[in-house]
Every structure is written in structure tokens, then in C-alpha cells.
N, C-alpha and C positions, 0 to 999 in steps of 0.2 A: 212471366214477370209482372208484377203488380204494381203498373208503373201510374194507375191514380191516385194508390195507397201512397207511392212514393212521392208524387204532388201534393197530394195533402199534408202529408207530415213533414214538407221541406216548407211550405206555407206556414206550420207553427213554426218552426225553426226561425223562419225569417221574422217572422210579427215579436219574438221573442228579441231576436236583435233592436228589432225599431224601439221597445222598448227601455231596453239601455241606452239606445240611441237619443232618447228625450232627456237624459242627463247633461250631455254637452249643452244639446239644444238647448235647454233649463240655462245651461252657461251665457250661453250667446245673450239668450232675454235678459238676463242679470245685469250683462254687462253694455247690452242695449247695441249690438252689434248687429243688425236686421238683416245684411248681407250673411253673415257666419252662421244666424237664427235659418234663414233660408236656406243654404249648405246642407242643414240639417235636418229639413222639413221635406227635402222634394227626396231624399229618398227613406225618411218616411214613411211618406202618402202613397209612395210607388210600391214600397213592401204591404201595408195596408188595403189597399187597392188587390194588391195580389192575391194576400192571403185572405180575404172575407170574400172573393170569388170563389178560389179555391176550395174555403173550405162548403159555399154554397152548392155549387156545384157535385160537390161528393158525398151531401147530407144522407144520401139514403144510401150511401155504398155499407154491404155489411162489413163486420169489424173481421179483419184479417190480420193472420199472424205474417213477420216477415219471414219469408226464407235467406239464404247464405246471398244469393245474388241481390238479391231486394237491398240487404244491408249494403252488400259493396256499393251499389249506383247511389243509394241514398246519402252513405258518410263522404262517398268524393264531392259528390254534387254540392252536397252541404257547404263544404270546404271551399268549393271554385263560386260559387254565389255570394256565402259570406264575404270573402274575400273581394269579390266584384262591388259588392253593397257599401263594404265597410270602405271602398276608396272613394267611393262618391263625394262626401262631403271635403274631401281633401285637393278633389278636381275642379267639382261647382266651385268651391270657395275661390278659389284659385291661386292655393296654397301649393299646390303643387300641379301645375298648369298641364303636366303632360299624361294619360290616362295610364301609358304604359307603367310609368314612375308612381303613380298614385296606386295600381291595382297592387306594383312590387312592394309597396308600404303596407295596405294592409294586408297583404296574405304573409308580409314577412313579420306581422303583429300576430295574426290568429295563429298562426304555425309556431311562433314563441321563438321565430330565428334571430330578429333584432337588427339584420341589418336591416342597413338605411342608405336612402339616397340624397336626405336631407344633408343641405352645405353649410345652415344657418339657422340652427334648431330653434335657438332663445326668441329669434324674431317672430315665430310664431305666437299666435295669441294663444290662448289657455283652451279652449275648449275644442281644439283642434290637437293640440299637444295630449290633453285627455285622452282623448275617443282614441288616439295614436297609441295611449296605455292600455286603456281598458280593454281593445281589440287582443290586447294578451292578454287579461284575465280570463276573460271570452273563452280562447281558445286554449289555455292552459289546464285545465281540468276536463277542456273538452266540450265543444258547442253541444254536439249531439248524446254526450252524458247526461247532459242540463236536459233534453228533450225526455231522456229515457224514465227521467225521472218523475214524468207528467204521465206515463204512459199507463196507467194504472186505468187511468180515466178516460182514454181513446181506447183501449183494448189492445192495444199491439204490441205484441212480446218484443223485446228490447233484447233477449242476449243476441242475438246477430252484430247487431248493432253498435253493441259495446263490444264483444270484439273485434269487430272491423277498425274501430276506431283508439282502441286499449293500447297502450303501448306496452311493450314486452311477446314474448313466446306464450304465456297462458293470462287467462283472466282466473282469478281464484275469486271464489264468493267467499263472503261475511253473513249472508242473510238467504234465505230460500228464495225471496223474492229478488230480483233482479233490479225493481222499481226501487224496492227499503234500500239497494246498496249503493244504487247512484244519488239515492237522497241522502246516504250518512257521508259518503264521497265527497258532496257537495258541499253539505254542513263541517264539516273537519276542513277543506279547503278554504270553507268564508271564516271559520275561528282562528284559524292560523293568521288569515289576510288583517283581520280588524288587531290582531297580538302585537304585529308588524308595524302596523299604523301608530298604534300608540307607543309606541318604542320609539320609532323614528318620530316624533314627536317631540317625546320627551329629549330627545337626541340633539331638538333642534332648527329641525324642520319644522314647515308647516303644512296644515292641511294637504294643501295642494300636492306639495312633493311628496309630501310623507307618501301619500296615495299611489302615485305614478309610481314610484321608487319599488314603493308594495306591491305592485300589480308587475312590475317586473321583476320583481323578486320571486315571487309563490307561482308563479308562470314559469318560471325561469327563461322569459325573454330577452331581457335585458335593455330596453329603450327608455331612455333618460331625459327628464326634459332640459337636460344640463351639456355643453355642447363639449365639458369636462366628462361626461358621464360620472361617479358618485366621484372621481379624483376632485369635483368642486367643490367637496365637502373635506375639509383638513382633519376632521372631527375622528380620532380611532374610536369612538363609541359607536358611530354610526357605521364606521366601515365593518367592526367586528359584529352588530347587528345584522347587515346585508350577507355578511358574511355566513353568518348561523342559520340564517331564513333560506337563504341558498341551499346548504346542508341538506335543509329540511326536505324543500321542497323537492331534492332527489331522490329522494327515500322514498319506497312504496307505500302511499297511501291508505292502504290495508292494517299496514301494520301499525297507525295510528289508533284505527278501531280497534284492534286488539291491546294497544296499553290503557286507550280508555276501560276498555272489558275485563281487565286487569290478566290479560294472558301472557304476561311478560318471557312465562318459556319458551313463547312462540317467537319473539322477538329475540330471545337471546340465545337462540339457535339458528336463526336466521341467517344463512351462508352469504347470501347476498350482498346484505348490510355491512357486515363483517369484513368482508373485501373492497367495498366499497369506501368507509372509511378509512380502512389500510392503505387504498390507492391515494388519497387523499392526504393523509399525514405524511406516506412516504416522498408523495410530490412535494409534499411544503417543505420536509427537511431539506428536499434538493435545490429546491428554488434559494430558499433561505441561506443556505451554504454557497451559492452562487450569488445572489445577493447581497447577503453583509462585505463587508469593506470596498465591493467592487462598486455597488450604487449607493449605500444605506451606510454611515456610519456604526448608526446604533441596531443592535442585535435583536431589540422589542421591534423595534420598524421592520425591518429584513421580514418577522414574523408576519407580521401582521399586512405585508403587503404580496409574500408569498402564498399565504395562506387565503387570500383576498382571489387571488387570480389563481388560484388553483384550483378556490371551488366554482371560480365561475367558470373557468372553460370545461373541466369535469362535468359538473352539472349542465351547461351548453347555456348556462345564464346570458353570458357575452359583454357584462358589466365591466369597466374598467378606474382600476384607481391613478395609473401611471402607464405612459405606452410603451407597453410590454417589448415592442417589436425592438427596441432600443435598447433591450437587456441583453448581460450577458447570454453566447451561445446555449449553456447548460441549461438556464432557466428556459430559453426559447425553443430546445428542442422539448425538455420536459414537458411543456403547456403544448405544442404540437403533440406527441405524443397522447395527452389527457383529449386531442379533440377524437378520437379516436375511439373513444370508450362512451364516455354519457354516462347517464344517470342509471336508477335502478328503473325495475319495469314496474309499471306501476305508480310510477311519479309524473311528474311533469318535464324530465329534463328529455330531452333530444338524445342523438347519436346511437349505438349501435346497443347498446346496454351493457353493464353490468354483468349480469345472468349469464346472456349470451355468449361474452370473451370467456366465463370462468368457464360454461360447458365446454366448450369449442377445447379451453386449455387441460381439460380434464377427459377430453374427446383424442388432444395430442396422445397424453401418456402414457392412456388405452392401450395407442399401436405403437407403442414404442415397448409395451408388454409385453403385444403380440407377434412382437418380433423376436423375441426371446420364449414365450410360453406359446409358441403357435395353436394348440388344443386349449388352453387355460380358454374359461370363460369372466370375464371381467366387465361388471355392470357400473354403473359412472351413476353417482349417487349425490345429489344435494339434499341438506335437510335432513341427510337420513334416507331420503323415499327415490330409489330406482328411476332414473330420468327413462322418459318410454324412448320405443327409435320412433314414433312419429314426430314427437319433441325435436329431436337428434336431427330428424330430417327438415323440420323446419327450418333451424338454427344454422345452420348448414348451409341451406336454400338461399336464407337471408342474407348469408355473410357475402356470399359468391353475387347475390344478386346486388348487395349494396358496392361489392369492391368492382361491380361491372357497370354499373350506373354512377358510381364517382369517377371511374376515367374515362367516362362517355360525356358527362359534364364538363369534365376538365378539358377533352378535345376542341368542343364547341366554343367553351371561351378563352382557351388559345389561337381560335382560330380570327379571334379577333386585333392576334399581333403581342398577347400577353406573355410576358415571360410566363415559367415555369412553377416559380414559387406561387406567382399571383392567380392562376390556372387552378391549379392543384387545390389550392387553400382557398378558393373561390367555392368552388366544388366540393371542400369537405365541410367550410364554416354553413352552407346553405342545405346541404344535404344531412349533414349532423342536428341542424337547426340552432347553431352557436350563435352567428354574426361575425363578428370582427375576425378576421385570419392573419394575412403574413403578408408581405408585398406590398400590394397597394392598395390594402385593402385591410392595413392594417387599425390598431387602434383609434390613431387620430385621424384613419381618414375613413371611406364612405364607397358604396356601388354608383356613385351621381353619371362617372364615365364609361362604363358601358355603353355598347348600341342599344338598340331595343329587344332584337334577337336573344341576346345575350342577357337580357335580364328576364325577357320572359322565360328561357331553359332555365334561369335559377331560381324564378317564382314557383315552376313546377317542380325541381328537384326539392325545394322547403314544401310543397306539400305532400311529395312521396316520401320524405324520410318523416315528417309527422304523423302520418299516417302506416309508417309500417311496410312502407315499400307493395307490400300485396295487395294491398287495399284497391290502390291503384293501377298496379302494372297489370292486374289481371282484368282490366277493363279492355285492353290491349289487346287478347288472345280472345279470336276466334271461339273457340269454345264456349267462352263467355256470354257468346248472343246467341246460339245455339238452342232452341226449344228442347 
């Protein structure tokens, strides 16, 4: 294992953070806050410090490629550091006084899960509420994509990397080079983000929100600097904005290259998308029928606020217009239901995917053939193209491994006296990487009550389900340290 290689390139990783990190700061100066400017500076100096030793120190190492292990230790580490880095100025300021509470805020930012422990969001000043957003932009396209993209120029092959860190069953290329595809990744992500902005602008907002709002949108995190989350905004232009940009951001990524490239039959064969949507509208009608006359007089509202929280718990946004937990049954079990699923692979959104539920339900059907054609051979096919069984067995792997690590979570924080609901939903909104659940932990409230046990097992379960579950559990197994 090539664990100075893996020093040195967690050292850009970090120098890359401190440099977004001078944005708030820039804030603080502005606003002449020398305490909050300080928040910002000592870590910083601490990443700087680190990574101009780091990268001194390994100036003559030659340039090496990663292998499968290299990736895995690099993309978790990446994750538990950022995460550690990015709660700093929220501890020093002493904004959120407690480290445990501070580390759960930003790792629940860079994983794009959105809960929060915060009681009294508005009372914070602005450049602290920032850094709270942008820690999801951060990590919503992926901290170490943004690395892979540089990698041209260090010499280190980058697919390990992006798929340790890819969300979904495979990474599909756009470009031969690996480097061109996390740059046009990258560039499609910030075009989408600046559409966003000026939309919600024009909507009504200002810079400032419009931003935040946008960074949890195209993240699909969902953290608001509105203690309403977007229900502060009465505005349906704005909601069916968030609305669309939500959409968006579920969709794989890829397949934006391709409408720019104009390969639109690749798009419009695309199985994924296709169910994907489907899930989406069939949720809205149900909400919406559950909705109209019982909360919503009018039949436009019903839509627009079903369709609001449909895409956001689908997509694992975690955005809220109205507290869901207050609605009728139908609508409440539906949106449980949707935490369940996520986005497509290849997006930004959290949960189990897309992809995966339709193989798994095209994996049912199989043996429900073979129960009737015992000799028949029958190949399970998206797209057209024969899913292999190594695919089959991953998908597989994942689902058994995610429904054994959500009531391993759920154990843990019942055992802190929690009902049933609040356990459960605890454990699926942090492991989905949603935020907001059911209980007590719903809409209008927050994680502030937990112990500290209890929130670091759901700081980790938001970084194994951001990650892919494998990414990380197999740091776990023996094998893994195994020469």
C-alpha cells in the first residue's frame, strides 16, 4: 500500500478545501467580524501547514498509479478529514460549542445528508451559515472527483478513485481519459449551479440565499439558512424552481454530456431515468390525492406541494415546504416509502438507487420464471445490454449489506430509549443521506437530542451510505490490511 502517495494527495485534497474555505473568511473580513475571520483562519493555516510539508516531504517520490486499496483508504480518509476540517470553524467560532455537534454538521454537509443539530439557524451570522452550505456543494459532485480532475498533472490514475467514491453499481465513461470526465462532471455541475442562482434570484431572493438554496439544491443536501427551510418562501415560482433543480440533480450526470453531445437516443432509452420519473409523478399523484381537500383547498397547491416533497425525499434533497409529518397517513407513508429508493446513480442524490431497486425487481421476476421454466435461461437486461452476474452480485451484496447496517443503526439509537419510528427513521434519513425522517426527527425538528454515541454512529452511517457502503466497510475486514 502506497500510503505516502496516499499523504500527498489527501494534502491537495485539503489545501483545495482551505481554499474555498477563504470565501466565508473573505465574509467574516467584510463584515469585520475578527473573531468569525479567526474561526476561519486557524484551520486554514493548519491545512496549509500540512499540505506544503506534505507535499515537501514527497517531492522526489516517483509518480505512481493507485491501486483498488490505495483508492479505498484515500476516498474514506478524504471524507473523515474533510469532515473533521470543515467543523472547525463552527467549534472555534463557538457557534456550535460542542466538537461532537460541530464534526455531525459538517460531515452531515459534505455527505449531502442535511441533517442538523442546529435549534436556531437564523441567529447565525452569514459566513458561518455559508461554509454550512457550501460543505454540500463540496461534497455533492464529490470532494475527490474535484481531485481526480487535477490528476493529469500529479500523474495518478484516478479511476480507482472515482469509483470508490461514484455513486451507483458502475462508473460509465464519456471521455477515454478519466481526468477530461471529472472535468466535464465538474463543469456541467457548476453550469447547472450558476442556472439555479439566477433563477432564484430572479424568484426573489438574494444573492446570499439564492446560493445556499443552490448549493442545496445541485447537492441534493438540503440545508437552509431559513429555520422554515424553503416553506419561508410563499413564492410557487420559487418552490417549483427547487423543485426542477432537485429533478435535475437526481439524474445521472452523464447523461447531461450526452444531450449536450446531442446523443439524445441515449437518453431516451435510458431505463433508469424513465423509472425514475415514473416514481416521481406516481408519488405526486398520490400525495396530491391525499392532500387536496384534506390539507389544500385548492387542487394547484395540493400539486405543487406534493410534488415539492416528493422530489425531495426521492432525490434525498431533505428540503421542506410544509411539515410533512402532519399530513395525512397516505401521503406520509408514500414519502417513507420514496426514502427508500434515491436518486439515479450517477447523480448527487443519496439512498440505495434507482438502478439498483429496478435490477433487484427484474432479478424478482427472473425466479419467479424459474419457477415455472426451471431449464429456461433468462438474462435480465437494461438498456438493451445483458446485466453481467458480477453486476447481479454486487447489487445484491449492497442491498443485504445496506438492510443489515440500517437495523444495526437503528439498534444503537434505540438504545438510547427512542421509540420505534424515531430509531428506524433515524437510521434510514442518515444512512439514505435524506435528513429530516418521522418521529422526532421530523420536519420541524432536528438531531440536537441525541447523546454523543448516538450521533457519532449516525455521522458514520452518512458517510457509508455516501460512499457506497464498500468503500468503507471493507476497511473493516481483515483482508484488507493483508500484504
Amino acid at each position: 500500500m502506497n500510503i505516502r502517495q496516499v499523504l500527498k494527495t489527501l494534502s491537495i485534497l485539503l489545501m483545495i478545501i482551505a481554499v474555498f474555505m477563504l470565501i466565508p473568511a473573505g465574509m467574516a473580513f467584510y463584515y469585520r467580524d475578527l473573531h468569525l475571520l479567526k474561526s476561519f483562519m486557524i484551520p486554514i493555516v493548519i491545512i496549509l501547514i500540512y499540505g506544503i510539508s506534505m507535499l515537501w516531504l514527497t517531492r522526489e517520490d516517483e509518480k505512481q498509479y493507485f491501486s483498488t486499496r490505495d483508492g479505498f483508504l484515500l476516498v474514506t480518509l478524504s471524507w473523515v478529514l474533510a469532515a473533521f476540517l470543515g467543523s472547525l470553524p463552527f467549534y472555534i467560532s463557538g457557534y456550535i460549542p460542542s466538537l461532537t455537534d460541530a464534526f455531525f454538521e459538517s460531515m452531515s454537509g459534505f455527505t449531502t445528508t442535511g441533517a442538523s443539530i442546529l435549534t436556531d439557524i437564523e441567529s447565525l451570522p452569514k459566513p458561518i451559515l455559508f461554509w454550512r452550505s457550501l460543505t454540500h456543494w463540496l461534497g455533492g459532485m464529490g470532494i475527490v472527483v474535484l481531485i481526480v480532475a487535477i490528476f493529469q498533472f500529479l500523474g495518478i490514475g484516478g479511476t480507482h478513485l472515482l469509483k470508490a467514491e461514484s455513486p451507483g453499481p458502475t462508473v460509465d465513461k464519456i471521455t477515454p481519459r478519466i481526468t477530461e470526465m471529472a472535468k466535464i462532471l465538474w463543469g456541467i455541475y457548476v453550469g447547472l449551479t450558476l442556472l439555479e442562482i439566477i433563477l432564484l434570484m430572479i424568484g426573489g431572493m438574494n444573492l446570499f440565499e439564492a446560493s445556499t438554496h443552490t448549493f442545496g439544491t445541485m447537492a441534493t443536501g438540503g440545508f437552509s439558512p431559513k429555520a422554515k427551510s424553503v416553506g419561508h418562501y410563499s413564492s410557487p415560482f420559487i418552490h417549483c424552481v427547487i423543485t426542477l433543480f432537485m429533478i435535475l440533480a437526481g439524474v445521472n450526470f452523464i447523461l447531461y454530456f450526452k444531450l449536450v453531445t446531442g446523443k439524445l437516443k441515449d437518453i431516451l432509452r435510458n431505463t433508469e431515468v424513465k423509472v425514475y420519473l415514473s416514481i416521481f409523478f406516481i408519488a405526486t399523484v398520490i400525495i396530491t390525492f391525499s392532500l387536496y381537500r384534506n390539507v389544500f383547498s385548492s387542487l394547484c397547491r395540493s400539486i405543487q406541494y406534493a410534488g415539492f416533497q416528493a422530489a425531495s425525499v426521492l432525490t434525498t434533497t431533505g428540503f421542506s415546504t410544509d411539515n410533512f409529518a402532519e399530513w395525512p397517513l397516505l401521503a406520509r407513508v408514500t414519502l417513507f416509502t420514496l426514502m427508500f429508493i434515491g436518486g439515479c446513480s450517477g447523480s448527487t442524490g443519496g439512498g440505495i438507487k434507482v438502478i439498483r431497486i429496478l435490477t433487484l425487481f427484474k432479478l424478482g421476476i427472473n425466479e419467479m420464471k424459474y419457477l415455472l421454466h426451471p431449464r429456461a435461461i433468462f438474462n435480465i437486461k437494461i438498456d438493451g445490454n445483458t446485466v453481467k452476474k458480477n453486476i447481479m452480485y454486487s447489487v445484491s451484496g449492497f442491498f443485504f449489506l445496506y438492510i443489515l447496517l440500517l437495523l444495526a443503526v437503528s439498534l444503537v439509537v434505540a438504545s438510547g430509549g427512542n421509540d420505534i419510528l424515531t430509531s428506524f427513521s433515524s437510521a434510514l434519513a442518515t444512512l439514505g443521506n435524506i435528513g429530516p425522517g418521522f418521529g422526532r426527527i421530523g420536519p420541524a425538528l432536528n438531531y440536537a437530542f441525541y447523546p454523543d454515541y448516538i450521533k457519532w454512529t449516525l455521522s458514520f452511517a452518512m458517510m457509508a451510505g455516501r460512499l457506497e457502503l464498500f468503500t468503507v466497510l471493507v476497511l473493516f475486514t481483515p483482508l484488507f490490511w493483508r500484504k
